[in-house]
N, C-alpha and C positions, 0 to 999 in steps of 0.2 A: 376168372376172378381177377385176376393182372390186368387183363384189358378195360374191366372198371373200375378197380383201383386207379390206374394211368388217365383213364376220362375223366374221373370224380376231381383227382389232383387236379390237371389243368385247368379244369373250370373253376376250382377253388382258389387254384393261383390267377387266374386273371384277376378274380374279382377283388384276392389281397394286393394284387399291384399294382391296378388302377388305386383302390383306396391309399396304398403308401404313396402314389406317385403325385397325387390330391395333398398330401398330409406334409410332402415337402418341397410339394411345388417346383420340378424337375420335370424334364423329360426324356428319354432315351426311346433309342431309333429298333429297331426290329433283331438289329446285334445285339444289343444290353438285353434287351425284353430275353432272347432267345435264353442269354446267359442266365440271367435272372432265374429262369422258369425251370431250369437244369439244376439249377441248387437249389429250388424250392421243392421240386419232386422227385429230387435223390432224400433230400433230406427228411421230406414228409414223410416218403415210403417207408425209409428204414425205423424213423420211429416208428412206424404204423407195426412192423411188422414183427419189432422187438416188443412190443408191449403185446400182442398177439401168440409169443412165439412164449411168454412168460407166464400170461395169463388164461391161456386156452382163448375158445373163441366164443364169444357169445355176442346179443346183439348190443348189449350197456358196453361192452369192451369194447368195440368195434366202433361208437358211436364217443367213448371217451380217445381210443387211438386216432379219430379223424379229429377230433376235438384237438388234441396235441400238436399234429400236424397241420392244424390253420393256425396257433400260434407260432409254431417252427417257423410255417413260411411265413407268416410276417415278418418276423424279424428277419429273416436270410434276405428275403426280396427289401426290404425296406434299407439294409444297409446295400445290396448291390444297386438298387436306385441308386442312391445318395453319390457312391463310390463313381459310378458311370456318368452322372448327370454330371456332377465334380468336371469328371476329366474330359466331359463333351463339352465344357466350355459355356457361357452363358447362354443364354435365350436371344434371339434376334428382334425381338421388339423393347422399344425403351423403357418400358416400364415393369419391366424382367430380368432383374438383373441378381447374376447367381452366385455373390461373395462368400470367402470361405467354405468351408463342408459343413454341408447343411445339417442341424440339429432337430433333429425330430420335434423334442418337446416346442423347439423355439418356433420352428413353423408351424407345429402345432398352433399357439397362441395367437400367430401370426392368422394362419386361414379362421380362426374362432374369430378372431377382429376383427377382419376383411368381413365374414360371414354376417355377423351381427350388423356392420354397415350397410351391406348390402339389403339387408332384410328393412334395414330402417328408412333407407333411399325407397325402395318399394314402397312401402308404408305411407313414406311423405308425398310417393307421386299419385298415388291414388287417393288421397285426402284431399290432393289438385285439381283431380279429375283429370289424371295421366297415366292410368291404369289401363291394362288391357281389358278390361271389364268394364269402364265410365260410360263408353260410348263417346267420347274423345277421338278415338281414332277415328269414327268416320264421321268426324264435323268438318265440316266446309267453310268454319267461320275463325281467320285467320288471327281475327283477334280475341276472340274465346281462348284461342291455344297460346297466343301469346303473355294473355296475364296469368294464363297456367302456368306456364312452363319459368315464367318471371318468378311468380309467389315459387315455387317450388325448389327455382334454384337459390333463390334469396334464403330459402330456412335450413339451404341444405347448406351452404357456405364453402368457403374454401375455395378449390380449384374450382368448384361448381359455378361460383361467384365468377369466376377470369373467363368462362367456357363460354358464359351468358353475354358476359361483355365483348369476348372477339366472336361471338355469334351477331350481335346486334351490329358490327360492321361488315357483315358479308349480305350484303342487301341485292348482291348478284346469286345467292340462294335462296334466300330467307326473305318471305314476304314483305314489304314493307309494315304490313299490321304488326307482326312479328318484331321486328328489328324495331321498332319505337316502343312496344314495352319491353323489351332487353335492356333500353337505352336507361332505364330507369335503373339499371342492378347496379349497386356501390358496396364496395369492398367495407366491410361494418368488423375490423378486426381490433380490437382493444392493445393498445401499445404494450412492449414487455417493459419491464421495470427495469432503470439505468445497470442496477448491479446485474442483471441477466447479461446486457450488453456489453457492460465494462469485463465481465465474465470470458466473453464470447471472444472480445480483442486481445487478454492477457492471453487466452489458450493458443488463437491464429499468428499473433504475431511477438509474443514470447514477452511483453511487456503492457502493464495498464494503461490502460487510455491518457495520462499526467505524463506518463515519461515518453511516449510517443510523441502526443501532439501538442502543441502552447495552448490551443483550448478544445474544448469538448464540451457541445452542447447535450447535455443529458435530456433533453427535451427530444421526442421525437418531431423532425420535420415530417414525416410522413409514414401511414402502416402500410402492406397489405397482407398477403394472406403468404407470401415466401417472405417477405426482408422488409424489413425498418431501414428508416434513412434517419442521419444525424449530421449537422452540420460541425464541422472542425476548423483547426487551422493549424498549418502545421508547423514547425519551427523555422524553415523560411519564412513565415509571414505567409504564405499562399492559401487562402479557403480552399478546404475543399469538404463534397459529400463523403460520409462513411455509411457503406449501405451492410448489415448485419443481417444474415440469414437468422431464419428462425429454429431453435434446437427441437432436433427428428423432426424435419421438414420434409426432409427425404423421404422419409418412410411412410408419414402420410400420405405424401404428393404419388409415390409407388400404388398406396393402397385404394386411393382413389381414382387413378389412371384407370387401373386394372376395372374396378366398378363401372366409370365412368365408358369404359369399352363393350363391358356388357350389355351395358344398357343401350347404347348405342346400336347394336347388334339386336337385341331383343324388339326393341322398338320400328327398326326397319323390316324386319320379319313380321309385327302385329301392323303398325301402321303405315297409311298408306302418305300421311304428311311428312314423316321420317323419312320415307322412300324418295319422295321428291326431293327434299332439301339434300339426300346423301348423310343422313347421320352418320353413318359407319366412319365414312371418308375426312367428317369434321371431325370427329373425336378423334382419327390416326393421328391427322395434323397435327391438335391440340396437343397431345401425345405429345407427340415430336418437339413442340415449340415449348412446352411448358421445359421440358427434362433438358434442354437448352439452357433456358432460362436457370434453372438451379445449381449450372456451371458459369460463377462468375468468369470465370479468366475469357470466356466467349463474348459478355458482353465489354470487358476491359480492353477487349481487342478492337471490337467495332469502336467504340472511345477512341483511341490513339489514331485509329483508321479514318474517323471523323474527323479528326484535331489536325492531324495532317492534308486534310483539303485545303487548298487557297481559300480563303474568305469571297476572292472574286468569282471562282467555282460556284462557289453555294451561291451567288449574288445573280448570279446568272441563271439560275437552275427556273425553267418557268413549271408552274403546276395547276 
């Protein structure tokens, strides 16, 4: 009877700490797991065996004391997750990144959003004819896939919109059919409104946009799907750009990374055009290059790095 109580546990506890470890997006290594699994079937059992030991035995008791102890161990595994993954330090890819101790409900909401995007991105590739079902994968007509995968990323927007655009200049992967209907994808992001902006400047740099700079054009110079540009001038007289990230960009540009990888992955396992071009290996990149991007002081550096070349440098450079 020990012996399948101890099997029934462990099988029960995998399948609660896979589900917690899903619910807050964490990982831990074969030590946490181990520990985890030791608190979950100390503590199951002795529920199991107190409400047994109070109740007699029967099979409703026995199936409400196992009932007890899958909620026991969720919560025991779900907090020694949390507590390990914490102290294991972030995830190794960029678009993973593990601030503060993780809050159930918050990741909660967090994989419900994720999930519903995800489900919607499917929806909209296969209305493309980008389904693993259209018969798309095995078309051999490079330009059928290129105004798929255009129209699809054009409705899907966001980073989807930036992925399609430094797709359509890798022309040493990507077909030429390919890469000239990419070349048609434009960032369609509707400007924020000045007080969003004016907003954004008091919080970053402790004062309104008036008492920083002698002017501020409220007008945006330019959108796209991370930052707005604004032209200025500052109290020396010198113009300059103010480029203004967009608020929870972050956590978009995270939740579609994470998508945006899947998909990547899914598609190189169904098709055989995926396979060629290396989706997996664009989408790391992009990965890489976007979560760059959303750290200005990287691109303020290349700036100063530029500004500092001799003019005669650059005058010389042939291309």
């Amino acid at each position: 009877m020990v012996a399948s109580d101890v099997t029934w546990a462990i099988v029960m506890f995998m399948a609660l700490r896979t589900l917690a470890a899903r619910l807050l997006a964490v990982r831990i290594g074969p030590i946490g797991a181990g520990l985890a699994a030791a608190l979950a079937v100390a503590g199951g059992i002795g529920a199991q065996h107190a409400i047994a030991a109070g109740t007699g035995s029967s099979p409703g008791r026995e199936a409400a004391a196992y009932l007890v102890f899958a909620g026991l161990s969720l919560l025991i595994t779900m907090t020694a997750v949390a507590t390990l993954g914490l102290l294991s330090g972030p995830a190794a890819t960029p678009n993973r990144v593990l601030s503060g101790i993780p809050h159930p409900l918050r990741q909660l909401r967090a994989r419900v959003d994720r999930s519903r995007r995800y489900v919607g991105l499917l929806w909209l590739g296969a209305r493309h004819g980008l389904g693993p079902l259209s018969g798309l994968r095995r078309s051999r007509d490079p330009g059928h896939i290129g105004v798929a995968l255009r129209d699809a990323l054009s409705e899907a927007g966001g980073i989807f919109v930036k992925f399609g655009q430094q797709l359509s200049a890798r022309t040493d992967l990507v077909p030429s059919a390919i890469a000239m209907e990419l070349t048609a994808l434009q960032d369609d992001v509707p400007t924020l409104p000045s007080h969003v902006i004016r907003s954004l400047i008091e919080a970053e740099l402790g004062s309104p946009p008036e008492t920083i700079f002698a002017e501020f054009d409220d007008a945006a110079l330019a959108a796209a799907s991370i930052a707005q540009v604004h032209r200025a001038r500052l109290r020396t007289g010198e113009p300059v750009i103010v480029k203004a990230q967009r608020p929870g960009i972050e956590r978009l540009v995270a939740r579609d990374l994470d998508i945006l990888l899947r998909l990547a992955d899914s598609l190189e396992v169904r098709a055989r055009w995926a396979r060629r071009i290396g989706s997996v290996a664009l989408a790391e990149g992009f990965a890489r290059n976007v979560s760059e991007e959303l750290d200005f002081r990287i691109e303020a550096r290349n700036i100063r790095a530029l500004a500092e070349v001799p003019s005669a440098s650059l005058g010389s450079t042939r291309y």
